[in-house]
C-alpha positions in Angstrom: 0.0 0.0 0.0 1.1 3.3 -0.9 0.5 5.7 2.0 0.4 9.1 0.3 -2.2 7.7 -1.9 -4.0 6.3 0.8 -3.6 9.3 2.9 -4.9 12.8 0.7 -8.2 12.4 1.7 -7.2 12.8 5.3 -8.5 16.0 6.5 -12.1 14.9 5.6 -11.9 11.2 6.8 -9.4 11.2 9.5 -12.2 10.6 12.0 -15.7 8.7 11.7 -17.9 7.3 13.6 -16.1 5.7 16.9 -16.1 2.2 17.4 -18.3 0.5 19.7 -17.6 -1.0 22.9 -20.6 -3.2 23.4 -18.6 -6.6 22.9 -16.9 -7.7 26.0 -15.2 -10.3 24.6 -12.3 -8.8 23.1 -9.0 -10.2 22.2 -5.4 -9.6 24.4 -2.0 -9.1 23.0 0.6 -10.3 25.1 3.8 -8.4 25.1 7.4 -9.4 27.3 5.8 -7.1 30.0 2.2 -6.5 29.5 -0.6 -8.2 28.2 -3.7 -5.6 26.7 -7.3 -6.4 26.1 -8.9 -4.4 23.4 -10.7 -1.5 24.5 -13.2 -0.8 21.7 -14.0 -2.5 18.1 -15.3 -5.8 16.8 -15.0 -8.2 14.0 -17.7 -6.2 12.2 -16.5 -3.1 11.9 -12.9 -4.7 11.1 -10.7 -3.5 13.7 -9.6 -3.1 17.6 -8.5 -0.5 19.7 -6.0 -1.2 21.9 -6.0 1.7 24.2 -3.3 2.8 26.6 -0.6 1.1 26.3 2.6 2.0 28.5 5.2 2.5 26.1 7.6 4.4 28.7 8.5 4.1 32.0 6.0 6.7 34.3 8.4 9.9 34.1 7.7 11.4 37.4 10.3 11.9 40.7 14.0 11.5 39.0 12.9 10.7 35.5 10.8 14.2 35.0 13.4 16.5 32.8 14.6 13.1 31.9 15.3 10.6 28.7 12.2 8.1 28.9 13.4 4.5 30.3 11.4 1.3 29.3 8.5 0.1 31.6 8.2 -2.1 34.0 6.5 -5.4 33.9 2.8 -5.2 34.7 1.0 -8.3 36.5 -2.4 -7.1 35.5 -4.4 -7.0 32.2 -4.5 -3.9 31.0 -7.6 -3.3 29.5 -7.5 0.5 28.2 -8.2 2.2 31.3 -6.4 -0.1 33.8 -4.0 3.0 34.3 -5.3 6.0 32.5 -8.6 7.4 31.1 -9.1 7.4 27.2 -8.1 10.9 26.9 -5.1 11.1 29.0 -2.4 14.2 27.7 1.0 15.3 28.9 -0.7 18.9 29.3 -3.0 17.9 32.6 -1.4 14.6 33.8 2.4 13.7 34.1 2.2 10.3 34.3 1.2 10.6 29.9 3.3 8.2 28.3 0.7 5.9 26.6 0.1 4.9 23.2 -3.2 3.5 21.3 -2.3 1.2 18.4 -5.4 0.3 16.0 -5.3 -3.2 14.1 -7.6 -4.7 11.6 -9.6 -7.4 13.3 -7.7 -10.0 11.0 -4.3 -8.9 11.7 -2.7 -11.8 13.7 0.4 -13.1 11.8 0.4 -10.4 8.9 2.7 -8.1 7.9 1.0 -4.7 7.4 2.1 -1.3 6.8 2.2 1.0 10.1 1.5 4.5 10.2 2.4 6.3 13.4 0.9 9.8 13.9 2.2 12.7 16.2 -0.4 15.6 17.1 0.3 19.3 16.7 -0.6 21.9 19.4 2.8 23.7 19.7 4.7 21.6 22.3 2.3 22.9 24.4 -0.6 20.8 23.7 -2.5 17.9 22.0 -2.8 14.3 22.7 -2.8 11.1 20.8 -6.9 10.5 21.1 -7.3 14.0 19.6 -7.1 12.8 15.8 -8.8 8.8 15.8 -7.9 6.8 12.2 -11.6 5.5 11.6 -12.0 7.3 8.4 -8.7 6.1 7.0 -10.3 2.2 8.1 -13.2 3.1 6.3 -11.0 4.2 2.9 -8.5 0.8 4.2 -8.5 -2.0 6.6 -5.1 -3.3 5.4 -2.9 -1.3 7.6 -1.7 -0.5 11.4 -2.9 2.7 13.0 -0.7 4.3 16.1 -0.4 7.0 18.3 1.5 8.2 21.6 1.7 11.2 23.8 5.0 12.6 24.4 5.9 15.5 27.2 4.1 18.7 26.7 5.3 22.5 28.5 8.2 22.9 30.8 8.3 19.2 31.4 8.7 18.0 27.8 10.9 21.0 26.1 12.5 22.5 29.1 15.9 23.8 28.3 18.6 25.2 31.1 22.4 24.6 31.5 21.5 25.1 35.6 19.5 21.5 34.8 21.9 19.7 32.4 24.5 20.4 35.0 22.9 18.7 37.4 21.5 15.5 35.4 18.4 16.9 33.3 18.4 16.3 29.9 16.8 19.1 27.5 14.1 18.3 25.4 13.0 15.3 26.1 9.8 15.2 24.5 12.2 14.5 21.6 13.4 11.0 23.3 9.9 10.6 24.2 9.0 10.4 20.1 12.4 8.7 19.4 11.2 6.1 22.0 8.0 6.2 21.0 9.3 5.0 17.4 11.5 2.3 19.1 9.0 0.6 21.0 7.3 0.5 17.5 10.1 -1.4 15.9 10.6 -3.6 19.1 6.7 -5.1 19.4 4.4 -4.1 16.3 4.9 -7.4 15.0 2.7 -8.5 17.5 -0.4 -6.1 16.4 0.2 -7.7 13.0 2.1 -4.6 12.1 5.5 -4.5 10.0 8.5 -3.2 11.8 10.3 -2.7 8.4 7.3 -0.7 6.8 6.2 2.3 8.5 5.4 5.7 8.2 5.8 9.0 10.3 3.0 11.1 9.8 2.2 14.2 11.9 0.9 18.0 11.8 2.6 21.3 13.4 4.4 20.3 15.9 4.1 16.8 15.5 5.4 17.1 11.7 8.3 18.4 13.3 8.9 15.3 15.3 9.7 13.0 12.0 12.3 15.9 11.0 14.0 16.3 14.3 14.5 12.2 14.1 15.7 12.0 10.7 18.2 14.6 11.7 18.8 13.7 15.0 22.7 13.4 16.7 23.8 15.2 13.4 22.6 12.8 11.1 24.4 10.0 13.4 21.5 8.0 13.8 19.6 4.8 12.7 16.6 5.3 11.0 13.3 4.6 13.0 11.1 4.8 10.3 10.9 4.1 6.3 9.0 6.4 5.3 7.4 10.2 6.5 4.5 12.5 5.2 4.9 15.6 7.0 2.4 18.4 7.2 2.9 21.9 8.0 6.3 21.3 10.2 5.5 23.9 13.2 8.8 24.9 14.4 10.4 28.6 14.8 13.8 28.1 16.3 13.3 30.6 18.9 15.9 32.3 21.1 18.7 30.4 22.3 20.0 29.0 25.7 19.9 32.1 27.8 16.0 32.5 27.1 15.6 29.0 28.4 18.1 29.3 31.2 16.5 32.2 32.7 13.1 30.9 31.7 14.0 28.0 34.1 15.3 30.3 36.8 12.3 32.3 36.9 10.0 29.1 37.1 12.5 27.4 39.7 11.7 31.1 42.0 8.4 31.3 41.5 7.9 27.3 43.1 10.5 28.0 45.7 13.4 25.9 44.3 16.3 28.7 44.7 19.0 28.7 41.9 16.8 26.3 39.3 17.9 22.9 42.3 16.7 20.3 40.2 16.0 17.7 42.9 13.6 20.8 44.2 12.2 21.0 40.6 11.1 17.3 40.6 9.6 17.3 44.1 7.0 20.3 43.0 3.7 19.0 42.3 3.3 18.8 38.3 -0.1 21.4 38.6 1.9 23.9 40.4 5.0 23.4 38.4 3.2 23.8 35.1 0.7 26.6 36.6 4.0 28.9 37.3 5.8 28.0 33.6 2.3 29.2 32.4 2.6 32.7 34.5 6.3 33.3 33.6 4.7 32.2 29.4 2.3 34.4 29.6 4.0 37.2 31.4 7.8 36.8 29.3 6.3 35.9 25.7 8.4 33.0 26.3 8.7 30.8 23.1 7.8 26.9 24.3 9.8 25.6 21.7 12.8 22.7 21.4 16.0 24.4 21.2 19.6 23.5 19.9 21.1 21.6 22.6 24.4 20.4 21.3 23.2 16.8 21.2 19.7 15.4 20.1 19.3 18.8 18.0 22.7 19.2 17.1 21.3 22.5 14.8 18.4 23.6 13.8 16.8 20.7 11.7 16.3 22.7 8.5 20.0 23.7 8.2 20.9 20.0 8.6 18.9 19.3 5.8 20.6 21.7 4.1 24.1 20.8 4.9 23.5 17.2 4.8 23.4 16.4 8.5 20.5 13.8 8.4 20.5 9.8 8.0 17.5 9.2 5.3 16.9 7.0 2.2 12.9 6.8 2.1 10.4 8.9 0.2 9.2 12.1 2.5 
């Protein structure tokens, strides 16, 4: 199947009517560390909705301003909302890190194209149950369907030598996609999905996140993905590491945490944390926006492109 055929039709059809849920006997997938029940879908309409999926460790205490670690092994069923509601986001809850991965009903032991999709909402906000793929199912049934949060605000693109220096890593929402993407490669096999065959679709800021993979390190990367459709990339490299250094510093004052202490950082409750980088946004003109940090953005993304700096061989 050839996705850029498949997919034109997209801003009319991306989302349908919503499967039901009225059949309670749904299948599981068993993974190395979870099992997961279908949450929604049937044999009639074609497909399943496996809903909430844990594809990071929860990145709260020493892992906020952190790279995302894999997740523990879960002794219970997860059935969609064993751990977090349907509409879960990195905006109002920290513990985010889910995915949703849609299969055709028949999907057991095939080899189907993937298409992963990142939302847009300017780092800021967005979440992977805001755009659903049950028009594309009723254009194709022949294909994989997923979608994960990554860190939103001062949690997912913070940036601040104060941090680094003390064990933060910037931008993580951008090892939150890259993770994303590995955890793809690792276990969509198992959803009947084709780790060597998938795409990386997204809008605004999430068409950003296939270009700041594909040009990740430099260009010294491997490739996560074969092939990418982006949409209106929504990135404005804003200003540089003292904007986000004393965008940190004001934050770290206004929660108490003198001198941007990142242990003090981690121990502030994520509402009050994200309520004060709100205040110092709104009253700064701040720019919430990744920012060149030497190492996963090694420049700018669109002058890597230009000077060659990426690791690419599919069509985009």
């Amino acid at each position: 199947m050839h996705f850029s055929i498949l997919l034109l039709p997209l801003v009319a059809s991306f989302v349908s009517a919503a499967p039901t849920t009225s059949n309670s006997d749904k299948p599981t997938v068993t993974l190395d560390y979870t099992t997961v029940k279908a949450a929604a879908g049937n044999e009639t309409l074609g497909y399943y909705k496996y809903q909430n999926i844990r594809f990071a460790a929860v990145p709260t205490g020493d892992l906020r301003f952190a790279k995302p670690q894999w997740p523990s092994k879960e002794s219970v069923v997860n059935n969609g909302t064993t751990y977090a509601t349907a509409s879960v986001d990195c905006a109002s809850e920290e513990d985010c890190l889910y995915m949703d991965v849609w299969a055709p009903a028949n999907a057991k032991g095939k080899k189907l194209p993937v298409l992963v999709w990142t939302y847009g909402g300017g780092f800021t906000g967005g979440s992977k149950s805001q755009n659903t793929p049950e028009g594309l199912f009723d254009l194709s049934k022949d294909f994989v369907f997923v979608a994960f949060n990554y860190r939103l605000g001062i949690t997912g693109i913070a940036n601040s030598v104060t941090a680094v220096h003390q064990g933060a890593t910037d931008n993580v929402a951008l090892y939150d996609v890259e993770h994303g993407y590995k955890w793809v490669k690792k276990y969509i096999s198992k959803f009947g999905g084709n780790p060597d065959d998938i795409t990386a679709f997204g809008f605004s800021a999430g068409a950003s996140m296939p270009l700041f993979q594909i040009t990740r390190y430099g260009g010294h990367n491997e490739q996560l993905f074969n092939k990418a459709y982006i949409t209106s990339p929504g990135f404005v490299p804003g200003a540089g590491h003292h904007q986000g250094e004393m965008f940190w510093q004001n934050v770290s004052t206004a929660v108490g945490c003198s001198g941007g202490d990142l242990t003090c950082m981690r121990s502030v409750a994520f509402a009050n944390l994200t309520d004060a980088a709100t205040d110092v946004y709104d009253t700064y003109g701040y720019q919430f926006q990744p920012r060149v940090d030497g190492d996963f953005v090694a420049a700018a993304y669109e002058a890597q492109l230009c000077q060659g700096r990426f690791n690419w061989d599919g069509p985009l």
